[in-house]
C-alpha positions in Angstrom: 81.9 103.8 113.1 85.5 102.3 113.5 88.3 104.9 112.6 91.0 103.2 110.8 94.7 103.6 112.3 97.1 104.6 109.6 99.4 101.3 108.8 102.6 104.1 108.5 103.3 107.9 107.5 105.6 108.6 105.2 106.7 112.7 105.6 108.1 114.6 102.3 109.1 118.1 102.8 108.5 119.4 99.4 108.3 122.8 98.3 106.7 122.9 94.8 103.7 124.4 93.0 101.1 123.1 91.9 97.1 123.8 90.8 94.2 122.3 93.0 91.3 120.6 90.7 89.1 123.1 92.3 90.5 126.5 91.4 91.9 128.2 89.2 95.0 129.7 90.8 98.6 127.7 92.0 98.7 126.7 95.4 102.0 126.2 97.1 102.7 122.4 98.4 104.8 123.0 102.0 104.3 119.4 102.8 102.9 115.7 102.1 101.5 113.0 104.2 100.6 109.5 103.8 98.5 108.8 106.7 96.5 105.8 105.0 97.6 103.0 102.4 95.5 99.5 101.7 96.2 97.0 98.9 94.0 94.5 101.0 96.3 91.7 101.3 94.9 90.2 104.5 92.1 90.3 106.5 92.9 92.8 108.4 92.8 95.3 105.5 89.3 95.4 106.3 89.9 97.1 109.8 87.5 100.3 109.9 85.8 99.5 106.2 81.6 99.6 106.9 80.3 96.6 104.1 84.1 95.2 103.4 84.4 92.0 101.7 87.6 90.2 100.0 88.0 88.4 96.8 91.1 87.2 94.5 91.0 88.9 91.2 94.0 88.3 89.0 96.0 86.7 91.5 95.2 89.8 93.7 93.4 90.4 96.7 90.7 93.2 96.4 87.9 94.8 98.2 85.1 93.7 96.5 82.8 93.1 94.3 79.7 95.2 94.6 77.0 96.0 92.6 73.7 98.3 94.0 75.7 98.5 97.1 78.2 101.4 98.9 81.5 100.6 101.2 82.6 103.2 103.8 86.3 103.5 104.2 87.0 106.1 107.5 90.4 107.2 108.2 91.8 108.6 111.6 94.8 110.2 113.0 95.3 113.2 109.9 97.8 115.2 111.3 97.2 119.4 110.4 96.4 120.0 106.7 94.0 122.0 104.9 93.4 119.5 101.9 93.5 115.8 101.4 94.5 113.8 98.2 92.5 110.4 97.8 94.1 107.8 95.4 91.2 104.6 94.3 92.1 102.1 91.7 88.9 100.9 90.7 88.2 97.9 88.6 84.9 98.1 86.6 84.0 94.2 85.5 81.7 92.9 82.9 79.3 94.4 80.6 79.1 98.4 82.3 77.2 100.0 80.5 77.9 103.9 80.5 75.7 106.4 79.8 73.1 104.1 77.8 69.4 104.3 78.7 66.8 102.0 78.8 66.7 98.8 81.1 70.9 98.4 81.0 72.0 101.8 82.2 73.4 104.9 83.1 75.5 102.6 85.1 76.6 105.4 87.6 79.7 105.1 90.2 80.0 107.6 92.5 82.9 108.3 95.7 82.2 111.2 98.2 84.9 112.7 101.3 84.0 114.0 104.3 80.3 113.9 103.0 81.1 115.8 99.8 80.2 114.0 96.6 83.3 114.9 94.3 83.0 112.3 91.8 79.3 111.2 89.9 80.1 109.7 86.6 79.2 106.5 84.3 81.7 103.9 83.1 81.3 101.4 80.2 83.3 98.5 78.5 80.9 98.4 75.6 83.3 97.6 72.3 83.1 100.5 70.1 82.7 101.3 66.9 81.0 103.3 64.1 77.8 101.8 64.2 77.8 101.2 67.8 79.6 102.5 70.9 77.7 103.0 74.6 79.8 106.2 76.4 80.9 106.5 79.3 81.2 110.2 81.7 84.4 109.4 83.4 87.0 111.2 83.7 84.7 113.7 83.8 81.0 114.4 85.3 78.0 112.8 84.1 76.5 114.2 81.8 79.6 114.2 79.5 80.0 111.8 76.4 83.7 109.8 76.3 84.8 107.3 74.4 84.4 104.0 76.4 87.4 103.0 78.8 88.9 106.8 78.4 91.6 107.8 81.4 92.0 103.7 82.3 95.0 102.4 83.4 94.8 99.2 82.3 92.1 97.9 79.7 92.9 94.1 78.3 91.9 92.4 81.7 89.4 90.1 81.6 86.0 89.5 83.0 84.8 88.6 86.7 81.7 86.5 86.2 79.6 87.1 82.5 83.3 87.6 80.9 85.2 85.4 83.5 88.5 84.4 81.1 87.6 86.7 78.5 90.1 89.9 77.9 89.1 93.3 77.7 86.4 92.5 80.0 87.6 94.1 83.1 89.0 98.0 83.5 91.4 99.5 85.9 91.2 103.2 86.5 93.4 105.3 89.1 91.3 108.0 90.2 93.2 110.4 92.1 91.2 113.4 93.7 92.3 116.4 95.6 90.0 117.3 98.0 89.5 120.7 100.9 89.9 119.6 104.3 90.7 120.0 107.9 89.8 118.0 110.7 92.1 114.7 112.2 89.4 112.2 110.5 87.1 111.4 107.5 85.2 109.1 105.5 85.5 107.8 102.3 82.4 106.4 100.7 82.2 104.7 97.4 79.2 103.5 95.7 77.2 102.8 92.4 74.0 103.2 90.9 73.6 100.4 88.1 71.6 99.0 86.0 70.3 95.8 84.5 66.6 95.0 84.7 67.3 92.3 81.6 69.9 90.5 83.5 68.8 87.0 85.9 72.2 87.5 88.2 72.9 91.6 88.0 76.5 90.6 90.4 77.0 88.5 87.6 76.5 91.3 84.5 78.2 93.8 85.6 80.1 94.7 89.1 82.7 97.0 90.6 86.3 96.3 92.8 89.0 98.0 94.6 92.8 97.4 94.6 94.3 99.9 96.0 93.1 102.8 98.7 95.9 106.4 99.4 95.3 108.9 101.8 97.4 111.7 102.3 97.3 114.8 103.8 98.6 117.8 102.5 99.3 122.1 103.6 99.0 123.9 100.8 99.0 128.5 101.2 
């Protein structure tokens, strides 16, 4: 697989606590570095990325869209750390699902580092109401029952294909994990798990995007 050479590193020499998603205890931050930023504004963005594809979303380029299908982002030249912090704004378009069963769902997204799976959780832009709300996982597990578009960062954007031109159709998250590391590479996969045995053109229904990809690498004691 292609390693990916960082387009710039940016160094902060910060000196600041702060807690780890994994533990428990503080952790003291002795520096920062961004050793891998994509917005995918050219076609060279897709340097290193296994099953990369472009489209225009919004006036923006993305990587994108998927549905049933995984994308492999690796990343090279990590200079010494012990953890990594990976940023993905994900887009979720058209009728997700969440955590419903039946022939429309758990629509699961899922993103692993290094080969660790950090992130398996359902999303969902089902209206809701009293009478009738699909949840979604996210931020959290699956397995967990949230209001649908909970932790987004945007919500009122409008569909890709089923809901093309129709607002509130289209959800940006910015999922930002902190992850154990060490090693001067790594992967990134992202991938999803969804379901729609009623729909003629599943791409259509529902599918998934990427705007924006951070790696940094941080040494925390």
């Amino acid at each position: 697989m292609q390693y990916i050479t960082p387009k710039f590193v940016v160094f902060f020499s910060l000196i600041t606590v702060f807690t780890l998603t994994s533990s428990c205890h503080q952790e003291e931050l002795m520096n920062e570095v961004l050793v891998y930023e994509n917005n995918f504004s050219s076609p060279a963005s897709l340097s290193g990325i296994e099953n990369g594809k472009l489209m225009v979303f919004e006036e923006d380029t993305v990587l994108g869209n998927y549905n049933s299908e995984e994308v492999n982002i690796a990343v090279s030249g990590l200079p010494g750390h012990n953890t990594v912090r990976v940023v993905i704004e994900l887009l979720t378009h058209d009728s997700w699902d969440g955590n419903n069963t039946g022939v429309s769902g758990p629509d699961y997204w899922f993103m692993e580092v290094g080969g660790v799976q950090i992130l398996n959780t359902t999303f969902s832009n089902s209206p809701c109401s009293s009478s009738y709300c699909l949840f979604q996982s996210y931020p959290d597990q699956y397995g967990r029952h949230n209001d649908p578009k909970t932790g987004a960062l945007e919500t009122d954007l409008p569909g890709l294909c089923q809901y093309a031109d129709t607002p509130n159709w289209t959800t940006k998250y910015r999922i930002s994990k902190l992850v154990s590391h060490t090693g001067p590479s790594l992967t990134i996969k992202c991938g999803d798990q969804l379901l729609q045995e009623n729909a003629p053109d599943p791409l259509c229904d529902e599918s998934w995007s990427i705007s924006k990809i951070e790696v940094s690498a941080l040494s925390v004691k």
